[in-house]
C-alpha positions as semicolon CSV with decimal commas, in nm:
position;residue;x (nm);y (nm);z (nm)
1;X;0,929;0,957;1,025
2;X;0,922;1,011;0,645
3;X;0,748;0,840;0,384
4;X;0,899;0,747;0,048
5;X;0,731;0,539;-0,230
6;X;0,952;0,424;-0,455
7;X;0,816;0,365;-0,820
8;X;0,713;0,095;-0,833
9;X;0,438;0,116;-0,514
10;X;0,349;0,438;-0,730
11;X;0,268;0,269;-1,076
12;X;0,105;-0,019;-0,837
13;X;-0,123;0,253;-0,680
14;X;-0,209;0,416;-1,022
15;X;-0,305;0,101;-1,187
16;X;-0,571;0,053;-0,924
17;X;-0,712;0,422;-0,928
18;X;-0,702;0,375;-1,320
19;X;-0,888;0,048;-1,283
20;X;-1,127;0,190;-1,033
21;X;-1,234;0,460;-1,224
22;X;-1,344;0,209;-1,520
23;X;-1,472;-0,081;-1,315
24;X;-1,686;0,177;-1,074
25;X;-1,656;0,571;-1,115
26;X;-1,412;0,868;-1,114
27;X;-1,536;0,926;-0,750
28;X;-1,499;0,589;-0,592
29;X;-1,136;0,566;-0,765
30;X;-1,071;0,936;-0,578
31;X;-1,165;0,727;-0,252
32;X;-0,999;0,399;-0,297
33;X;-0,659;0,629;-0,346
34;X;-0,754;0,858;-0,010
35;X;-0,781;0,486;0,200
36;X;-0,488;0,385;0,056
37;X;-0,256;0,707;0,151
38;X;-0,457;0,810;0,439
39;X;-0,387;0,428;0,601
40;X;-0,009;0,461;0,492
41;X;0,065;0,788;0,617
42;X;-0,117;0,682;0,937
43;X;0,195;0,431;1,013
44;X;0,406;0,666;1,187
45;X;0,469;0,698;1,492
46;X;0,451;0,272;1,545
47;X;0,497;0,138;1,190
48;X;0,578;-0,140;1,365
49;X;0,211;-0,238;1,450
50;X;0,189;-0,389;1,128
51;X;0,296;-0,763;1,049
52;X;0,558;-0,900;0,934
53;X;0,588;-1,031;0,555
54;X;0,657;-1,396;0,496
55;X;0,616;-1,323;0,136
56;X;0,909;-1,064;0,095
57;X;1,206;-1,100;0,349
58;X;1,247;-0,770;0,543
59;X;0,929;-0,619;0,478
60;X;0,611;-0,542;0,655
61;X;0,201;-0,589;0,576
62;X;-0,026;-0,303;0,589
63;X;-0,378;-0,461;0,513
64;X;-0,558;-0,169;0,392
65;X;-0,943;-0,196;0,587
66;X;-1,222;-0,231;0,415
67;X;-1,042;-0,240;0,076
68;X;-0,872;-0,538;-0,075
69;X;-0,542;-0,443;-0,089
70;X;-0,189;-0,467;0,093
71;X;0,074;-0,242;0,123
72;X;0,420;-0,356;0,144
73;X;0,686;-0,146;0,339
74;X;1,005;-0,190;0,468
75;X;1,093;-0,032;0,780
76;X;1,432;0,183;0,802
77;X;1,535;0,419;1,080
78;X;1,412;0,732;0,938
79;X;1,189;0,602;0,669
80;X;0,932;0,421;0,572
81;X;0,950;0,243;0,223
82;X;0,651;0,181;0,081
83;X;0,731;-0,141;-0,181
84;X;0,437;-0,227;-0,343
85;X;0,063;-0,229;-0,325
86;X;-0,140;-0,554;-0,435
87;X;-0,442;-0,671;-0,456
88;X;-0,561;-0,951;-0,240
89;X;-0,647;-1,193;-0,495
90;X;-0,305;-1,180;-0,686
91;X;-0,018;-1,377;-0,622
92;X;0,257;-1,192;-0,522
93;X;0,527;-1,198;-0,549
94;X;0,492;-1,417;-0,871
C-alpha cells in the first residue's frame, strides 16, 4: 500500500520540526519527525487499526505515541492519504 502526503500534511509536519528545533534542539526536532513518519509508514498492511475521525468525515486517527500529535488519513484502495498532522491541544478543524 502506498503512502502519499499531500501538502498540506507536509507544511503541517514542517511547522512542527521548525518549532521543535526552536522550542528544544536540532536533535529532538530530527526525532519528533522520525516518530511521526516511522508511525505513519507503519500503517500498512491494517491501516484500518486506527480510529475513525468524528472530526473530518471519511478520515481516520493515527495518535502518534508518546508525542502529542495526530495524523489524519484517509483510507483509499491503494493508498493511504495522509491529511494533516495536528497538535493535540489545537482545535481542528477550526
Amino acid at each position: 500500500m502506498k503512502i502519499l502526503w499531500t501538502d498540506e500534511a507536509l507544511d503541517d509536519l514542517a511547522e512542527i520540526i521548525a518549532y521543535t528545533c526552536v522550542a528544544a534542539s536540532p536533535r529532538t526536532a530530527e526525532s519528533v519527525e522520525r516518530r511521526i513518519v516511522e508511525q505513519i509508514e507503519g500503517l500498512p498492511p491494517f491501516p484500518e487499526r486506527i480510529r475513525k475521525s468524528e472530526r473530518i468525515p471519511g478520515a481516520r486517527e493515527l495518535v502518534v505515541n508518546r508525542l502529542p500529535y495526530i495524523v489524519f488519513v484517509k483510507l483509499l484502495p491503494d493508498v493511504i492519504v495522509v491529511l494533516n498532522v495536528v497538535h493535540t491541544a489545537r482545535k481542528f478543524p477550526a
